[in-house]
Every structure is written in C-alpha cells, then in structure tokens.
DSSP file (Angstrom, degrees, kcal/mol; ACC not computed):
  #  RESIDUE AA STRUCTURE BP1 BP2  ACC     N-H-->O    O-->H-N    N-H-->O    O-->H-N    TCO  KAPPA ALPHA  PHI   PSI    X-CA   Y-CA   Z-CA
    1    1 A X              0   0    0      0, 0.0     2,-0.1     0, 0.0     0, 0.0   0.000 360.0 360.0 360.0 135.2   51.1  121.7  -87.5
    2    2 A X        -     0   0    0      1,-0.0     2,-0.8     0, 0.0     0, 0.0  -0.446 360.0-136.8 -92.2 167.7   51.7  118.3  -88.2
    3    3 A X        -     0   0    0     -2,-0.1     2,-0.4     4,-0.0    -1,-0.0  -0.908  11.1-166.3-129.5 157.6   53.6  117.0  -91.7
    4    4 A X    >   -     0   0    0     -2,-0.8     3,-0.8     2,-0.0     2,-0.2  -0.942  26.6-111.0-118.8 152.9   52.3  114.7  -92.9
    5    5 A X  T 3  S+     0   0    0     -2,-0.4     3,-0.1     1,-0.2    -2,-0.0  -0.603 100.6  17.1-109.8 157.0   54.6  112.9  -95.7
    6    6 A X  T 3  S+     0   0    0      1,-0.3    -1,-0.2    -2,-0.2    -3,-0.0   0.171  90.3 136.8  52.8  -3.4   53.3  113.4  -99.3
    7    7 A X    <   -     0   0    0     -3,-0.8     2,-0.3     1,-0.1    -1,-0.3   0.175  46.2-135.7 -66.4-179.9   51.1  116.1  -98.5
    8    8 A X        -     0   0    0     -3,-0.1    -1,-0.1     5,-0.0     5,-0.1  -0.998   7.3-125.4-155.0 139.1   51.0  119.1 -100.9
    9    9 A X        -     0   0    0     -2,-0.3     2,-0.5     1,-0.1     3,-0.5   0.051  49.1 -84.1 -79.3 174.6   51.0  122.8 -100.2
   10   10 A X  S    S+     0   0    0      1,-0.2    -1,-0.1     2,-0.1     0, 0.0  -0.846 111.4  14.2-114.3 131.3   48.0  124.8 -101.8
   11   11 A X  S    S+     0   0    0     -2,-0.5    -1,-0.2     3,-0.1    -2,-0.0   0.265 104.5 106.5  96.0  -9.2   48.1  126.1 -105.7
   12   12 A X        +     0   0    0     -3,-0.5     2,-0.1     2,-0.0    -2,-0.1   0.329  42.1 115.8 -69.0 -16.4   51.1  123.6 -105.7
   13   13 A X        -     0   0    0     -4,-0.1    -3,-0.0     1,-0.1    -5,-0.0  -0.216  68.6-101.2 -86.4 158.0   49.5  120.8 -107.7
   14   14 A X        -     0   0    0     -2,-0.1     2,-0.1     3,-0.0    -1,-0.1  -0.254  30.8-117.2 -68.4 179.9   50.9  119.9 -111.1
   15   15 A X        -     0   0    0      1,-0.3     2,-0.2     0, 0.0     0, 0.0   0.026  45.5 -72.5 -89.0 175.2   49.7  120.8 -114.4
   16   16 A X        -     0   0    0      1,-0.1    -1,-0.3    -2,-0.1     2,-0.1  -0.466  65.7-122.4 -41.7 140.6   48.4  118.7 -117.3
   17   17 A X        -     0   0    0     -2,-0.2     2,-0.4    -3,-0.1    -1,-0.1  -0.457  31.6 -98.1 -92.2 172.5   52.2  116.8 -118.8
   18   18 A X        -     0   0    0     -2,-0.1     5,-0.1     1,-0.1    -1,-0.0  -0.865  26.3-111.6 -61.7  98.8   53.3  117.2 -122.1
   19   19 A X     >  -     0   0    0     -2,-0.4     4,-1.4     1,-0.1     5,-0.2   0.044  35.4-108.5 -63.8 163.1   52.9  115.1 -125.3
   20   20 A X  H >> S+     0   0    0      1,-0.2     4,-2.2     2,-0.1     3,-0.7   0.980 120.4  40.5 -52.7 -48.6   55.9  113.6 -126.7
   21   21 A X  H 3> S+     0   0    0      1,-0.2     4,-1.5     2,-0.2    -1,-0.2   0.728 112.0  55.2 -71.4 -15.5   55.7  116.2 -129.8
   22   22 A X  H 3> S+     0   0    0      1,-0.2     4,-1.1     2,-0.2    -1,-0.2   0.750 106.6  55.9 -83.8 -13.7   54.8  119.1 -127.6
   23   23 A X  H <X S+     0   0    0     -4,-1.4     4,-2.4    -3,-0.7     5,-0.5   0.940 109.3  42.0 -68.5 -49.6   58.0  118.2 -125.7
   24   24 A X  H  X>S+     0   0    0     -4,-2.2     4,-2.3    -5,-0.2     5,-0.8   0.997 113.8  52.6 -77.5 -64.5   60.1  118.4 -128.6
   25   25 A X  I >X>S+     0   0    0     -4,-1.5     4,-2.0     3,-0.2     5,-0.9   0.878 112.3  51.7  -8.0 -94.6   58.3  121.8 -129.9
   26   26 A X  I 3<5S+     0   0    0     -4,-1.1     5,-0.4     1,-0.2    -2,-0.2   0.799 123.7  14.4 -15.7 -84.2   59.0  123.1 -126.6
   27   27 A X  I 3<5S+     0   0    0     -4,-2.4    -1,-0.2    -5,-0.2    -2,-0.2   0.517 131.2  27.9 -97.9  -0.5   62.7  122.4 -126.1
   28   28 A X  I <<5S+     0   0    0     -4,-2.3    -3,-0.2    -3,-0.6    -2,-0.2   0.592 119.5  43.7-142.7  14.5   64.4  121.6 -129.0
   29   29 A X  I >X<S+     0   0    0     -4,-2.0     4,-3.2    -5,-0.8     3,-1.6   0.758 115.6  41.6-107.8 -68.6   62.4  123.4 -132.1
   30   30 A X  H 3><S+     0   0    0     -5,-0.9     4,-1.6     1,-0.3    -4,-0.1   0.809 120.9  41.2 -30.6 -53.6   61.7  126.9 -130.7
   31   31 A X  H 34 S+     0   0    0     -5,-0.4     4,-0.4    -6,-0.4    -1,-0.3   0.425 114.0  51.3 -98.7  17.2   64.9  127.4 -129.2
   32   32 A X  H <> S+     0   0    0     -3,-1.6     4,-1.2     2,-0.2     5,-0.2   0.762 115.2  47.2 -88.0 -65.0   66.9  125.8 -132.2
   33   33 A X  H  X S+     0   0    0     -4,-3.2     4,-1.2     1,-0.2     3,-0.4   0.840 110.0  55.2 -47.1 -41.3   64.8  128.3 -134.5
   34   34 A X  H >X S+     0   0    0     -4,-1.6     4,-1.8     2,-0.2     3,-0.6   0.927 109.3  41.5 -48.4 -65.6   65.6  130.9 -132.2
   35   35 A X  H 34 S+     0   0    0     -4,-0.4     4,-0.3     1,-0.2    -1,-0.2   0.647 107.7  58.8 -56.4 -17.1   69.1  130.4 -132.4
   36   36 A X  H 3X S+     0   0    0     -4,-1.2     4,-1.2    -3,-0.4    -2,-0.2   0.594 110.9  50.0 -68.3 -47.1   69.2  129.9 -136.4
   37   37 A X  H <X S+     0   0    0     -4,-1.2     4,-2.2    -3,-0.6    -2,-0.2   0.849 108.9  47.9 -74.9 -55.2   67.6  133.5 -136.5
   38   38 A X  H  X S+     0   0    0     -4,-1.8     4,-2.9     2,-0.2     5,-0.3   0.930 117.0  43.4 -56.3 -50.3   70.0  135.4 -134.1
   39   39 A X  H  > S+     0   0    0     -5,-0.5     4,-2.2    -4,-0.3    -2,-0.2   0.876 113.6  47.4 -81.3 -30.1   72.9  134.1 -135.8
   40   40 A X  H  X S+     0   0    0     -4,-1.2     4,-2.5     2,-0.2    -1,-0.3   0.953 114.3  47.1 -66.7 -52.6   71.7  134.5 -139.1
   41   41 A X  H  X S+     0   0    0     -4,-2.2     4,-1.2     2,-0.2    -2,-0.3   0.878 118.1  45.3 -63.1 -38.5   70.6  138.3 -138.3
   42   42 A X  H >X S+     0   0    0     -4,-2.9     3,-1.5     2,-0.2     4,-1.4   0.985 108.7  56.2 -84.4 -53.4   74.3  138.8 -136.5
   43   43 A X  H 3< S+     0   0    0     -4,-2.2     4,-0.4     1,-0.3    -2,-0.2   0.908 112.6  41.6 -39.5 -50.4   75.9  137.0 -139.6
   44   44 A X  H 3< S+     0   0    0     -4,-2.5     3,-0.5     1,-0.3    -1,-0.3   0.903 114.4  49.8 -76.5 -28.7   74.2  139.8 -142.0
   45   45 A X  H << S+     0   0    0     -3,-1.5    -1,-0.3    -4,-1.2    -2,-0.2   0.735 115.5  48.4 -97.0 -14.9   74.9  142.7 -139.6
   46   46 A X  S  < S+     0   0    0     -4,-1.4     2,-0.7    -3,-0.1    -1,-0.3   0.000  79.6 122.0 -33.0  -9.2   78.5  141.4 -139.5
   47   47 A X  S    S-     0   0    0     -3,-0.5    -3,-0.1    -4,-0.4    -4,-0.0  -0.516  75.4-108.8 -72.2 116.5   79.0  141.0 -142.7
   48   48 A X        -     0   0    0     -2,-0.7     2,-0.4     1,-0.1    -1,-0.1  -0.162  39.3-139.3 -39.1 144.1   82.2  143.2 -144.6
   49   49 A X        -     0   0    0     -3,-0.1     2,-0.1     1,-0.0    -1,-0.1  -0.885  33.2 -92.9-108.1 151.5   80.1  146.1 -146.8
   50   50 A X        -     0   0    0     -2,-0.4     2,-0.2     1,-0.1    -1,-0.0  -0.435  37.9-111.8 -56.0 140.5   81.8  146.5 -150.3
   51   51 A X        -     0   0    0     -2,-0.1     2,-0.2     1,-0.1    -1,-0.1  -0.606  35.2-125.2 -77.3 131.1   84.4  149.2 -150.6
   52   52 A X        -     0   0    0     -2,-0.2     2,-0.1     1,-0.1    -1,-0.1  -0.580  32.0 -92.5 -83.1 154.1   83.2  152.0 -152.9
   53   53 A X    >>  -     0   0    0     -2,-0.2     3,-2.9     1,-0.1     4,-0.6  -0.329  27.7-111.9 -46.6 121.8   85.1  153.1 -155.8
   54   54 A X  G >4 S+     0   0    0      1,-0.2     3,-3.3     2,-0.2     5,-0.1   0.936 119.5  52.8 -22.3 -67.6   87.8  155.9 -155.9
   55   55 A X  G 34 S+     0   0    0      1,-0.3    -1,-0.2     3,-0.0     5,-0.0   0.808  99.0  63.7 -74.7  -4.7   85.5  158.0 -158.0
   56   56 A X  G <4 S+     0   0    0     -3,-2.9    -1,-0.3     2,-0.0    -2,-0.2   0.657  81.1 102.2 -74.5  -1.6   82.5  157.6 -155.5
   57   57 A X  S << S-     0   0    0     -3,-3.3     3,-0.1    -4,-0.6    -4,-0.0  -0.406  71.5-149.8 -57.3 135.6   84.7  159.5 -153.1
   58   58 A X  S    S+     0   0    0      1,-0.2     2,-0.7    -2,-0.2    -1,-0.1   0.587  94.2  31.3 -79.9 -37.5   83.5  162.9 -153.0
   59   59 A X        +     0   0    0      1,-0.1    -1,-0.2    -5,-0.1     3,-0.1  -0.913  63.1 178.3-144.4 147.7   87.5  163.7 -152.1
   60   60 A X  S    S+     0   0    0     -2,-0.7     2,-0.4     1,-0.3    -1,-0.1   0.826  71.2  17.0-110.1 -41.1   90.2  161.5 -153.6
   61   61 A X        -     0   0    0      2,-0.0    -1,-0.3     0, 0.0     2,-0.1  -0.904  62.5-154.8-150.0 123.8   93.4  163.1 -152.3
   62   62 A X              0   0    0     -2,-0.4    -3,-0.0     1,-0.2     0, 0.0  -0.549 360.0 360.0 -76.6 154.7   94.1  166.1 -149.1
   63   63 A X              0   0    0     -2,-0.1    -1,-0.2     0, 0.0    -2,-0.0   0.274 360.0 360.0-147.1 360.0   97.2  168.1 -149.6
C-alpha cells in the first residue's frame, strides 16, 4: 500500500466548524454554568445548620 501524503483514512473527514458564538457556548458558557451550579449546590450542602435550642432537646442533662 502506497502513502500517499495528505491522503485521509475513511469516516475520518472533518465535520462542519463552529461559529464564533457556538464556540463560546461550547467552552466557556456551559462549563462556567456548570461550575457556578456545583459550587453553589456544595456551598448549601456545606453550609453550618442552626443549633437548636436547649428546650428542643428531648434530654437536657444525663446523670
């Protein structure tokens, strides 16, 4: 088999490109929002809960 220089394999050939804005969509809005989401959803599940009140204890004192 010969190679021949520029040749191209088959199923290999590019795609339609990308518009500017679909570029920017792509890689820097989706995975910006994506990261904004996680962190906000770990921020809240991280979050200190309020300490209940002595008298919502069901027992205040062993002896």
């Amino acid at each position: 088999m010969k190679f021949i220089a520029g040749s191209v394999e088959d199923g290999t050939l590019a795609g339609p490109g990308l518009s500017a804005v679909e570029t920017f969509v792509t890689f820097l809005v989706i995975p910006g929002s994506l990261f904004f989401i996680i962190a906000g959803l770990t921020w809240i599940a991280a979050a200190p809960r309020k300490a209940k009140s002595e008298s919502e204890f069901s027992v205040t004192m062993i002896n």
